[in-house]
N, CA, C and O atoms as a GROMACS GRO file, in nm:
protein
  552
    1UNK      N    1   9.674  14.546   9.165
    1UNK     CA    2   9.652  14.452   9.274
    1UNK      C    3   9.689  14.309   9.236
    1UNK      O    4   9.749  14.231   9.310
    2UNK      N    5   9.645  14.284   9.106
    2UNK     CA    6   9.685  14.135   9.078
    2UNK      C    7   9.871  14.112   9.083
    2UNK      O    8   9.923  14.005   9.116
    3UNK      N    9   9.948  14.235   9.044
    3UNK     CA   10  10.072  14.163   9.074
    3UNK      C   11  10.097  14.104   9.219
    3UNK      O   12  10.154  13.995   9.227
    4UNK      N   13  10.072  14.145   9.293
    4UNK     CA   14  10.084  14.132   9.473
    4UNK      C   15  10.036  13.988   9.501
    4UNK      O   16  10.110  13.916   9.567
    5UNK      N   17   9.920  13.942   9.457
    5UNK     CA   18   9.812  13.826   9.439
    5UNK      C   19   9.927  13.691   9.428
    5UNK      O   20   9.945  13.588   9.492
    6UNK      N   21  10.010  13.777   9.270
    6UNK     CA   22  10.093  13.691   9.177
    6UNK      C   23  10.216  13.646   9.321
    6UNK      O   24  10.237  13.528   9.352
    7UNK      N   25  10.285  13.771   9.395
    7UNK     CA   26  10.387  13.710   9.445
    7UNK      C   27  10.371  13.646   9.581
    7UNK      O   28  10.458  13.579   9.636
    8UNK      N   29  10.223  13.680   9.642
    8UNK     CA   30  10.180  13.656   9.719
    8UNK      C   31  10.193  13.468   9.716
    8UNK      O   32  10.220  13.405   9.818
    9UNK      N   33  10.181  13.431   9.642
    9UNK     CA   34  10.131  13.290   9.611
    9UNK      C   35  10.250  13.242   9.560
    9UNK      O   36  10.294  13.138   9.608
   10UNK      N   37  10.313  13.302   9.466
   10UNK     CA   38  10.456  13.239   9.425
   10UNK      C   39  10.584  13.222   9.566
   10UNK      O   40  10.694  13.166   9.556
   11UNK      N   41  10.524  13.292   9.694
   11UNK     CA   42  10.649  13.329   9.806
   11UNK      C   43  10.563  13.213   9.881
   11UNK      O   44  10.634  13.157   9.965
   12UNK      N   45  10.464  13.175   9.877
   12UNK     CA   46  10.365  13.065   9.938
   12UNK      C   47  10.424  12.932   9.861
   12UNK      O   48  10.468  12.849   9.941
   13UNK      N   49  10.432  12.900   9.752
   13UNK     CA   50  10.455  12.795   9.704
   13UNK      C   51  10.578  12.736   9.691
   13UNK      O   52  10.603  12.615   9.686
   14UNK      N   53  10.670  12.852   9.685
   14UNK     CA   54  10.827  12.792   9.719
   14UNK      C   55  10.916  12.774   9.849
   14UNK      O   56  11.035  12.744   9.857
   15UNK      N   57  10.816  12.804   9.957
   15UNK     CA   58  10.822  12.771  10.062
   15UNK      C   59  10.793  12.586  10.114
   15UNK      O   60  10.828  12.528  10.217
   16UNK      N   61  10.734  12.548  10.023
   16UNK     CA   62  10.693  12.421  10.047
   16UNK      C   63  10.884  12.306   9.964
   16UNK      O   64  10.933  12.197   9.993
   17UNK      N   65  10.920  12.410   9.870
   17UNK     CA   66  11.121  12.315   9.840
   17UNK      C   67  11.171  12.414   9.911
   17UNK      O   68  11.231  12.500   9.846
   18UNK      N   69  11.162  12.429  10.050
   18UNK     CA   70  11.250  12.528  10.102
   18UNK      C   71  11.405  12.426  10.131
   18UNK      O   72  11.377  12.306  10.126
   19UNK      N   73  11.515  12.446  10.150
   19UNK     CA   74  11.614  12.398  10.202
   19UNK      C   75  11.597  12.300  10.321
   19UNK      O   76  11.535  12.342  10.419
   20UNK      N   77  11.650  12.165  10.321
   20UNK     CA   78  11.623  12.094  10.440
   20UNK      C   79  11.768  12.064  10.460
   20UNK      O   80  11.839  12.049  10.360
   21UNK      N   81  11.800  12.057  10.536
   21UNK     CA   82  11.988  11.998  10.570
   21UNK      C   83  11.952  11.837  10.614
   21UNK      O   84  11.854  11.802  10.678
   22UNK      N   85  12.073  11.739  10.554
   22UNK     CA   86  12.067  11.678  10.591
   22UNK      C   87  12.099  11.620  10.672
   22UNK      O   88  12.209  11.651  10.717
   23UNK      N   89  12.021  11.500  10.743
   23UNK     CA   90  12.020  11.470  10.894
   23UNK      C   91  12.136  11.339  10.941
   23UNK      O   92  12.133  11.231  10.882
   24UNK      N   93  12.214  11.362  11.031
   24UNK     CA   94  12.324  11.307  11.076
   24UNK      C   95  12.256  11.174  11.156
   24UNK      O   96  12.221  11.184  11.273
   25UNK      N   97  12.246  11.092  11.107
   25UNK     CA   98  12.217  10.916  11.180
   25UNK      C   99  12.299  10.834  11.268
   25UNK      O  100  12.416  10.842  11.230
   26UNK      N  101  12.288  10.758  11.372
   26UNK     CA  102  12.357  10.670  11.399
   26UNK      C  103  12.382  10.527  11.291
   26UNK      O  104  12.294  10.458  11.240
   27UNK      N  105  12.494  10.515  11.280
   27UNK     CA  106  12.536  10.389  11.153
   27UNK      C  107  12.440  10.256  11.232
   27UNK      O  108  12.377  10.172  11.169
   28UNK      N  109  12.449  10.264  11.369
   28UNK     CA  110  12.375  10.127  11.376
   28UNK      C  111  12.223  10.166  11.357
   28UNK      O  112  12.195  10.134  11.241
   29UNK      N  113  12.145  10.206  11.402
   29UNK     CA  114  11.997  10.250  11.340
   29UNK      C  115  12.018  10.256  11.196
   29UNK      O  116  11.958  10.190  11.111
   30UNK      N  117  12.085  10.317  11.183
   30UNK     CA  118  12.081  10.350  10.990
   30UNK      C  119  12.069  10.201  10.901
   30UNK      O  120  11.997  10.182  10.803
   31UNK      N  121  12.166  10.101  10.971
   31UNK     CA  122  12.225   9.958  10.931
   31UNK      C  123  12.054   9.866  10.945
   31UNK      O  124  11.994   9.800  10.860
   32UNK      N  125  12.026   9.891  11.063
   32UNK     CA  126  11.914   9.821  11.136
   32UNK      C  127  11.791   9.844  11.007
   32UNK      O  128  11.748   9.754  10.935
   33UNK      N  129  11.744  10.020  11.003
   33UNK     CA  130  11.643  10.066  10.894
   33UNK      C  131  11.669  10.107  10.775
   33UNK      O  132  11.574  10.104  10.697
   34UNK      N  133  11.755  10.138  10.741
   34UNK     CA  134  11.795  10.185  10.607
   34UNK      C  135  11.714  10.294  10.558
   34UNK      O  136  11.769  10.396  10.600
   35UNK      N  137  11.620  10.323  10.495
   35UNK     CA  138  11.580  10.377  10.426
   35UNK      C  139  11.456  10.366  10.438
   35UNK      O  140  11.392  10.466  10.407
   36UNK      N  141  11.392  10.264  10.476
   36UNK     CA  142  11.244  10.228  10.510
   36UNK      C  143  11.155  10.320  10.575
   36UNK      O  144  11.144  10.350  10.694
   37UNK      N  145  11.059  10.380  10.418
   37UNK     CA  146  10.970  10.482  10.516
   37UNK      C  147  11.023  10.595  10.466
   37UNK      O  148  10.940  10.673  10.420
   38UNK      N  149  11.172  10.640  10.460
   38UNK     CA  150  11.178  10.775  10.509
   38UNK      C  151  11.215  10.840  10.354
   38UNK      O  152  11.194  10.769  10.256
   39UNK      N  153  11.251  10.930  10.343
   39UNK     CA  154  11.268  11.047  10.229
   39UNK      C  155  11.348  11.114  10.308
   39UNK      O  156  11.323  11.132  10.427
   40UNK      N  157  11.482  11.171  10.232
   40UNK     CA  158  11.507  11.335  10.255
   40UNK      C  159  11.680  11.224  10.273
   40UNK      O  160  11.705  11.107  10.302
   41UNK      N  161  11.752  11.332  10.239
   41UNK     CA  162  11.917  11.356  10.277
   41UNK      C  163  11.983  11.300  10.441
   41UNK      O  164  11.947  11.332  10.554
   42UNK      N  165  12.068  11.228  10.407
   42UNK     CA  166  12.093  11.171  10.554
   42UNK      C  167  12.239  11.156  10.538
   42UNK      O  168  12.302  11.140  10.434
   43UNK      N  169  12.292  11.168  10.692
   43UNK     CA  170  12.493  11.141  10.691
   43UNK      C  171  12.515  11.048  10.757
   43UNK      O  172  12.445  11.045  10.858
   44UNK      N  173  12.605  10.938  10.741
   44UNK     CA  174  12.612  10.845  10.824
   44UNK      C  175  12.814  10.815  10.797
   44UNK      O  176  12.885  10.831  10.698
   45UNK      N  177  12.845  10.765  10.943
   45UNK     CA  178  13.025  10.791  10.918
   45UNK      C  179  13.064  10.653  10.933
   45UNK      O  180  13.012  10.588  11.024
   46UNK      N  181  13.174  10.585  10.830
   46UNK     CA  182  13.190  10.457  10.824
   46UNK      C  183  13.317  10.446  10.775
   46UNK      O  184  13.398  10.536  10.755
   47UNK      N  185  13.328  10.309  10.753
   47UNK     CA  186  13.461  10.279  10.721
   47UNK      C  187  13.455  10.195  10.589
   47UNK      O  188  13.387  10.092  10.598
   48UNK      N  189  13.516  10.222  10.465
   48UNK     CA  190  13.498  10.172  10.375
   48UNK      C  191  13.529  10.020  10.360
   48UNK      O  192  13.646   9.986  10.380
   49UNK      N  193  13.445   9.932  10.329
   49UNK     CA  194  13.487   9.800  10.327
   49UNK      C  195  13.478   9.742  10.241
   49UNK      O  196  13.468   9.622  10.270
   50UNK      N  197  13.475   9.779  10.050
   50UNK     CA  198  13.432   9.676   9.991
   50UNK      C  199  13.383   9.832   9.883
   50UNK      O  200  13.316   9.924   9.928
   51UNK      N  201  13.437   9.827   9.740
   51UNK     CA  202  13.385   9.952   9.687
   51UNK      C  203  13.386   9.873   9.506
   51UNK      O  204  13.472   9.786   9.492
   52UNK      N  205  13.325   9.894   9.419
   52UNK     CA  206  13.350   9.826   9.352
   52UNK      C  207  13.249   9.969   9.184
   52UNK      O  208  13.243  10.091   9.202
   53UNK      N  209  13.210   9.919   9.092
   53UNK     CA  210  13.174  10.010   9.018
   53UNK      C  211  13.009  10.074   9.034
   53UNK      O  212  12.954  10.155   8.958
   54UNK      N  213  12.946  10.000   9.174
   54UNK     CA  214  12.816  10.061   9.173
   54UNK      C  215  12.769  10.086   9.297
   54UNK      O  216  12.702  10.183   9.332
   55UNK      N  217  12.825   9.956   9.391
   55UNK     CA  218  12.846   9.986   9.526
   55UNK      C  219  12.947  10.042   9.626
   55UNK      O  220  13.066  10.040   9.593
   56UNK      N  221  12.921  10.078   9.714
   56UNK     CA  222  13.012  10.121   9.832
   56UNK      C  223  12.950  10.049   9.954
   56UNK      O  224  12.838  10.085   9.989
   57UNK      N  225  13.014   9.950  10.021
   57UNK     CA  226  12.963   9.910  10.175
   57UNK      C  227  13.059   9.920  10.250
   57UNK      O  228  13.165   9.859  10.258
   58UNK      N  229  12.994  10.045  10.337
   58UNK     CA  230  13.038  10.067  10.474
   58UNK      C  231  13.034   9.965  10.568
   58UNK      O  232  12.953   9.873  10.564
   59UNK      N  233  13.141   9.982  10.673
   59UNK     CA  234  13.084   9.942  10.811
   59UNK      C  235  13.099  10.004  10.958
   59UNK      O  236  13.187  10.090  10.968
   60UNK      N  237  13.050   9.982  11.037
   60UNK     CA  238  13.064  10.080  11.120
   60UNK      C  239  13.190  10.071  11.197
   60UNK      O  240  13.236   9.962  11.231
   61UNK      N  241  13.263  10.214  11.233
   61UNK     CA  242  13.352  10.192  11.289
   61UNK      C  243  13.385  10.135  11.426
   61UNK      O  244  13.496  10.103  11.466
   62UNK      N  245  13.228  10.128  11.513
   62UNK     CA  246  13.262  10.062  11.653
   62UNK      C  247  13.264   9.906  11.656
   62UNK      O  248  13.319   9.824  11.729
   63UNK      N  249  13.157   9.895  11.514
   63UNK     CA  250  13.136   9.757  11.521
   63UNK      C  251  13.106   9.689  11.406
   63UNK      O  252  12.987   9.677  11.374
   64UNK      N  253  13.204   9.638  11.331
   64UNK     CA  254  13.256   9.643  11.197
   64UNK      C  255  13.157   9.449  11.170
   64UNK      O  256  13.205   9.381  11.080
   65UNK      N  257  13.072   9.406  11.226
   65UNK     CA  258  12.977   9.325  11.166
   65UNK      C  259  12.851   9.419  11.107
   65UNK      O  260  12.777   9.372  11.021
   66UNK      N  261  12.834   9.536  11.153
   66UNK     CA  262  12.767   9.631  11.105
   66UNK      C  263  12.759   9.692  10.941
   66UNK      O  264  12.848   9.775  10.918
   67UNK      N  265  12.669   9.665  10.828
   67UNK     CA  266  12.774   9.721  10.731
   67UNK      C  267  12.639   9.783  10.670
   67UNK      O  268  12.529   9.783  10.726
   68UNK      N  269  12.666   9.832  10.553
   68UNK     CA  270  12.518   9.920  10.523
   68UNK      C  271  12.632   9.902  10.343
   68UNK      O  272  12.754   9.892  10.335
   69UNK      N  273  12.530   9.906  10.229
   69UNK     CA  274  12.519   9.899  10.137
   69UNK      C  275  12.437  10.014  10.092
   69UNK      O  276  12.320  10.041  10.115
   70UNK      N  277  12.556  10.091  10.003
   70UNK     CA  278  12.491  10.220   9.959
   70UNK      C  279  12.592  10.262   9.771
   70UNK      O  280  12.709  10.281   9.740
   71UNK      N  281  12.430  10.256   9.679
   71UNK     CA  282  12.447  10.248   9.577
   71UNK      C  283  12.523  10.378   9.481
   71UNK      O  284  12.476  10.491   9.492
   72UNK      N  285  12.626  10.356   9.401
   72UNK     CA  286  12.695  10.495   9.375
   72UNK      C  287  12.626  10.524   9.233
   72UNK      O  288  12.596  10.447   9.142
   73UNK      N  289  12.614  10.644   9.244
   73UNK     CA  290  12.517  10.696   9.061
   73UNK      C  291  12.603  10.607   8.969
   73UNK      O  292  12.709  10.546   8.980
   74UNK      N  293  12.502  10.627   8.863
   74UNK     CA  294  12.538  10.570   8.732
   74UNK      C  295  12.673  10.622   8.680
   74UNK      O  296  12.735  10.721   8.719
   75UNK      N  297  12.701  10.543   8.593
   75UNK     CA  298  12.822  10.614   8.490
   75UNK      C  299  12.809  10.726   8.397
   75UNK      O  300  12.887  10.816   8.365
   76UNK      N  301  12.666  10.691   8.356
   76UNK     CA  302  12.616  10.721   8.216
   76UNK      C  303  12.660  10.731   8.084
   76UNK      O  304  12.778  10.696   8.091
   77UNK      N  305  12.636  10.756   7.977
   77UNK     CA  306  12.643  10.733   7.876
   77UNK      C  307  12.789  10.738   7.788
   77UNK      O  308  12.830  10.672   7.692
   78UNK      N  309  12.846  10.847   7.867
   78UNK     CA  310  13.022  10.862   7.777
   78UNK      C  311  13.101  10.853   7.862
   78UNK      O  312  13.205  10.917   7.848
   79UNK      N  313  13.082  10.753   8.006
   79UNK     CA  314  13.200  10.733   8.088
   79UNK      C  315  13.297  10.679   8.058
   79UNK      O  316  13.406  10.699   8.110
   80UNK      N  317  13.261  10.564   7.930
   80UNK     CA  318  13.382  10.478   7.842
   80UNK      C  319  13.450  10.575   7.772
   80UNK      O  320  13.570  10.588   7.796
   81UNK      N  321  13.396  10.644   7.690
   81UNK     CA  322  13.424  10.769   7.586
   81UNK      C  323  13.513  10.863   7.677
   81UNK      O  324  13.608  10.911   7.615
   82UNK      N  325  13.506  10.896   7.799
   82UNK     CA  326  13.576  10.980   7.868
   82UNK      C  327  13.699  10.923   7.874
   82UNK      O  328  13.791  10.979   7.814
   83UNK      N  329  13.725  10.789   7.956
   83UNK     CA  330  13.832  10.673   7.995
   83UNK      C  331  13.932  10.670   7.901
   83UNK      O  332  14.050  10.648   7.924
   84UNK      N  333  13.869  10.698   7.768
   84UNK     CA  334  13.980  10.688   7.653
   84UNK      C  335  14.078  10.791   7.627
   84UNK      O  336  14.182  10.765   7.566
   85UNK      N  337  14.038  10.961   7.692
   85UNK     CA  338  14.113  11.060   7.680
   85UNK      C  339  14.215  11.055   7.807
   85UNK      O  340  14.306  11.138   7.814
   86UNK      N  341  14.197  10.958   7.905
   86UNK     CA  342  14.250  11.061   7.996
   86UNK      C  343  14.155  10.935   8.141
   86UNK      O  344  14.092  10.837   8.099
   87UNK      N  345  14.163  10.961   8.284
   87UNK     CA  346  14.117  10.915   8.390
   87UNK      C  347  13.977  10.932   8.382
   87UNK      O  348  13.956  11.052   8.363
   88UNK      N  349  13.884  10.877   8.387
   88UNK     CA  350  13.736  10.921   8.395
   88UNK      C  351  13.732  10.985   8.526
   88UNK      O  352  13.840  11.027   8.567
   89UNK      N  353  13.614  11.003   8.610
   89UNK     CA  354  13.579  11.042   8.694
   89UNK      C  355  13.592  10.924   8.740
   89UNK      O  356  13.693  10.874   8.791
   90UNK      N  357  13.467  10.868   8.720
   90UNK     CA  358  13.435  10.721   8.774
   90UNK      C  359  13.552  10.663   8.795
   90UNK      O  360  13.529  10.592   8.893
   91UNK      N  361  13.712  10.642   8.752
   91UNK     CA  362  13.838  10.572   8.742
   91UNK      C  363  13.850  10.631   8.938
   91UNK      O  364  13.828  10.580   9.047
   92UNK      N  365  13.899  10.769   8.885
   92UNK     CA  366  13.934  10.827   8.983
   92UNK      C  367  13.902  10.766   9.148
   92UNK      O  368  13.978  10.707   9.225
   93UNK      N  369  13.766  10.807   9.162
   93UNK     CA  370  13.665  10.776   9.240
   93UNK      C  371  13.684  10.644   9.288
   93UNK      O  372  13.664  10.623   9.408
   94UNK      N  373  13.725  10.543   9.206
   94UNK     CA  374  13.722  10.417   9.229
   94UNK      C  375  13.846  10.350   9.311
   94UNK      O  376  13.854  10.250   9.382
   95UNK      N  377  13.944  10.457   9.264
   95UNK     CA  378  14.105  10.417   9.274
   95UNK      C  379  14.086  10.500   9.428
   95UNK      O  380  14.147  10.438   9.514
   96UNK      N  381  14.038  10.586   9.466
   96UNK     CA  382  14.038  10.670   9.583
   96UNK      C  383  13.967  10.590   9.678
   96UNK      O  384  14.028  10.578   9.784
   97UNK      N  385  13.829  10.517   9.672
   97UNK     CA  386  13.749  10.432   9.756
   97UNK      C  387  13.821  10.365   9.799
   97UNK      O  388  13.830  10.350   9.921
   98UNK      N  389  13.915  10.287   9.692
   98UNK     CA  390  14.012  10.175   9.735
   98UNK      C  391  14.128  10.199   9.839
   98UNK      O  392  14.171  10.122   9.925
   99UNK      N  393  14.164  10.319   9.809
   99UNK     CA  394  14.253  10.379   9.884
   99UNK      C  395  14.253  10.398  10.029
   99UNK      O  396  14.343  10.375  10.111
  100UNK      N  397  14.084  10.468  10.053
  100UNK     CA  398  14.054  10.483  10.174
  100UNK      C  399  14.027  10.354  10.251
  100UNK      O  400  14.069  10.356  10.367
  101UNK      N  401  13.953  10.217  10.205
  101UNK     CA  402  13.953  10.112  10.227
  101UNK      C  403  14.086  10.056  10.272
  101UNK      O  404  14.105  10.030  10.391
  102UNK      N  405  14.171  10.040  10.188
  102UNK     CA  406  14.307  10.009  10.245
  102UNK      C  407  14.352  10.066  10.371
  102UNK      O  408  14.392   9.989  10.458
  103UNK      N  409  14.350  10.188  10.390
  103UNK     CA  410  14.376  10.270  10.512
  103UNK      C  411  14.327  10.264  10.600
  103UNK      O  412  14.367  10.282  10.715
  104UNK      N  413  14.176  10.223  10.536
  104UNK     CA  414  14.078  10.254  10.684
  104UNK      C  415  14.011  10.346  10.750
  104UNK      O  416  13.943  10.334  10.851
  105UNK      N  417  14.041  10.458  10.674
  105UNK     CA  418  14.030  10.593  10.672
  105UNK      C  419  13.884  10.619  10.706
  105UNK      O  420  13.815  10.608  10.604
  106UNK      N  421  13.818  10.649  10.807
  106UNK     CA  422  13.687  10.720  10.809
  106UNK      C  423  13.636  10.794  10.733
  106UNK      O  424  13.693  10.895  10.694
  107UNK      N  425  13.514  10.758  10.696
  107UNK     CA  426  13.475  10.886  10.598
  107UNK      C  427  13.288  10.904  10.640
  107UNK      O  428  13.204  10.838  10.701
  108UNK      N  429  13.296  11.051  10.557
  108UNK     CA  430  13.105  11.070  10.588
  108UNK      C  431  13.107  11.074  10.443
  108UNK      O  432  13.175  11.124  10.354
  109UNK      N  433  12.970  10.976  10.461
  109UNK     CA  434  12.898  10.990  10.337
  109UNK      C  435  12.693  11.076  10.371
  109UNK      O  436  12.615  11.093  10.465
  110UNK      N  437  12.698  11.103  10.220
  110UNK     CA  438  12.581  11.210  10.264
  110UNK      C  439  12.502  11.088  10.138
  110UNK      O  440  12.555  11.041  10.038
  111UNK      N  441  12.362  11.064  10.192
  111UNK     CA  442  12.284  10.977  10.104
  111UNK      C  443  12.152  11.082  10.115
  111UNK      O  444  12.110  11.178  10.181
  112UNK      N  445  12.110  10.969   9.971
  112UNK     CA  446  11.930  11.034   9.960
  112UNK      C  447  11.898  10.882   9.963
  112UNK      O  448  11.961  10.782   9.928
  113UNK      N  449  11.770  10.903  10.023
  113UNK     CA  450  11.620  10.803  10.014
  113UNK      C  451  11.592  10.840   9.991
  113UNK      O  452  11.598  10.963  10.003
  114UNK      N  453  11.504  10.750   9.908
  114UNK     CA  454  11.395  10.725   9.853
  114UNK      C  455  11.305  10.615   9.863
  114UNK      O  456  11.292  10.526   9.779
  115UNK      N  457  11.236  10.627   9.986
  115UNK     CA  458  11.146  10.588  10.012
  115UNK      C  459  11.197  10.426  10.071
  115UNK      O  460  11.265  10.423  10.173
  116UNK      N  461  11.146  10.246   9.974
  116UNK     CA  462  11.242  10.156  10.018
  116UNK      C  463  11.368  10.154   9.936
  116UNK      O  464  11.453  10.070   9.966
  117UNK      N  465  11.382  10.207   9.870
  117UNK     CA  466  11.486  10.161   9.800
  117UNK      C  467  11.642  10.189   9.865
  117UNK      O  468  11.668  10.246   9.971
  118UNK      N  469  11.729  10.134   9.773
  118UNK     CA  470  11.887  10.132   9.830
  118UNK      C  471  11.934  10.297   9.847
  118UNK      O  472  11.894  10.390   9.776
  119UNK      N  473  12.034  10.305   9.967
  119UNK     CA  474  12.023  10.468   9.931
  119UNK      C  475  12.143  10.519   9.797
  119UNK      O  476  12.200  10.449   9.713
  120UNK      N  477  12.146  10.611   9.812
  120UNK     CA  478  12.228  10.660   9.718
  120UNK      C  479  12.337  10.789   9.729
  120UNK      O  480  12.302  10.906   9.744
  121UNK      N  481  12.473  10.744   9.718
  121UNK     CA  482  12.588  10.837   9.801
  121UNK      C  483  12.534  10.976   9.722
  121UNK      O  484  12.464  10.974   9.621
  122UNK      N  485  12.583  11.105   9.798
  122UNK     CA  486  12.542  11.204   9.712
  122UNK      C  487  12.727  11.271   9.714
  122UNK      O  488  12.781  11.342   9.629
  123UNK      N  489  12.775  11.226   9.822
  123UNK     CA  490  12.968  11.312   9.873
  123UNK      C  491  12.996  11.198   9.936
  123UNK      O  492  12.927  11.109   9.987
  124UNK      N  493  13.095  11.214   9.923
  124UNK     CA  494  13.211  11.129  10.044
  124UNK      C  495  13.331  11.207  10.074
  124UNK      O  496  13.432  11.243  10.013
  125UNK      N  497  13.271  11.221  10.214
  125UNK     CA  498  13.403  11.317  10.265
  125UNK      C  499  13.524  11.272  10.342
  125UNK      O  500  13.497  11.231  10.455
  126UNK      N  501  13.639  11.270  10.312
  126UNK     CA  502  13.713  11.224  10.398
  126UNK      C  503  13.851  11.297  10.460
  126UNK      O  504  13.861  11.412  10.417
  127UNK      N  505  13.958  11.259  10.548
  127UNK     CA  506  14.023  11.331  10.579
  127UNK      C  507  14.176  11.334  10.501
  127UNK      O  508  14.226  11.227  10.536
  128UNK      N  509  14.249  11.387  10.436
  128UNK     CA  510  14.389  11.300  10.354
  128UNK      C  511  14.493  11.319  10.486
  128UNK      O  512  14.484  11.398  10.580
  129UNK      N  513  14.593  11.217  10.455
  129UNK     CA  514  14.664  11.226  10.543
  129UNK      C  515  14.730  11.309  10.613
  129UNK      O  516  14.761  11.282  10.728
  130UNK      N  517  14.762  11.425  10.553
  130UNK     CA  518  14.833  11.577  10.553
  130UNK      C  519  14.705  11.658  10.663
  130UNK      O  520  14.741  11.757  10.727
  131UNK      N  521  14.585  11.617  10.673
  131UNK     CA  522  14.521  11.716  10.735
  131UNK      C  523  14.388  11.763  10.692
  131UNK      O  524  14.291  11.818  10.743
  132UNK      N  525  14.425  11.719  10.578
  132UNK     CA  526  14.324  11.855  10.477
  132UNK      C  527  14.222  11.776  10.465
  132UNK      O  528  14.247  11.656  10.476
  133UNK      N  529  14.067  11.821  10.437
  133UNK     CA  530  13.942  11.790  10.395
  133UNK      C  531  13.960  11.768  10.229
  133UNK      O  532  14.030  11.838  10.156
  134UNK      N  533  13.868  11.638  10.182
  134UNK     CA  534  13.841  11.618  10.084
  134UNK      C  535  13.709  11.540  10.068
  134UNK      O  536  13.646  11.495  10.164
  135UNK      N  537  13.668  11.528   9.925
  135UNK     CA  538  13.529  11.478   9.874
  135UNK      C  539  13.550  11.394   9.740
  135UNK      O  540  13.642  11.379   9.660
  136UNK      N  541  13.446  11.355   9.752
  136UNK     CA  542  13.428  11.287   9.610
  136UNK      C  543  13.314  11.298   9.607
  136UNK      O  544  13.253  11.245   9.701
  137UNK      N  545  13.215  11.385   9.477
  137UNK     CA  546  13.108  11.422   9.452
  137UNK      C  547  13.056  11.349   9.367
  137UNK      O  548  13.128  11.339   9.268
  138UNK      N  549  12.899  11.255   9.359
  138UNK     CA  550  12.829  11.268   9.228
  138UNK      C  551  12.762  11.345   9.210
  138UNK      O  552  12.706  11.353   9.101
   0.00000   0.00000   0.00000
């Protein structure tokens, strides 16, 4: 009887990190609240304006005084050490932001909150010119 007890409670408790999808925002609400208050995964679609080694600020595409500031992960520890063999990630990433900026190119980005703080890109999806879907993951 006690195994049943065991999964009884283990199918109870991992129900509470079940999968949440994240939730698609309007850029002007998003711009207006940011992050205030809330928790959990959010998408918001913008236009790159300004990308540099920690930030990314969007702005909105209807109404480009609109802009939202959203923080890109760390480098960490051997991103220099990487740079020396070859393109880092981080290089990459950086040279591509710029890219889409130049163009103008729409893109979705998928963020986490946390709570007040700045959010934080998790993808950036965008379209390449040819058609095709692409990302840039941290």
């Amino acid at each position: 009887m006690k195994p049943i007890y065991l999964v009884a409670a283990f199918a109870v408790s991992t129900s509470a990190f079940a999968y949440q999808p994240a939730e698609q925002r309007d850029f002007g609400e998003f711009a207006a609240s940011g992050c205030r208050a809330r928790d959990g995964d959010f998408i918001i679609r913008g236009i790159v304006s300004s990308a540099n080694e920690d930030t990314l600020v969007l702005s909105d595409p209807i109404d480009s005084s609109n802009t939202v500031s959203v923080t890109l992960p760390g480098r960490g520890p051997f991103a220099r050490a990487s740079g020396v063999f070859g393109t880092s990630k981080r290089e990459a990433s950086d040279k591509q932001l710029n890219e889409l900026r130049s163009s103008r190119t729409a893109v979705v980005v998928t963020l986490k909150c946390k709570g007040d703080g700045a959010p934080i890109a998790r993808e950036i999806g965008y379209q390449n010119p040819d058609g095709t879907n692409a990302a840039i993951s941290f």
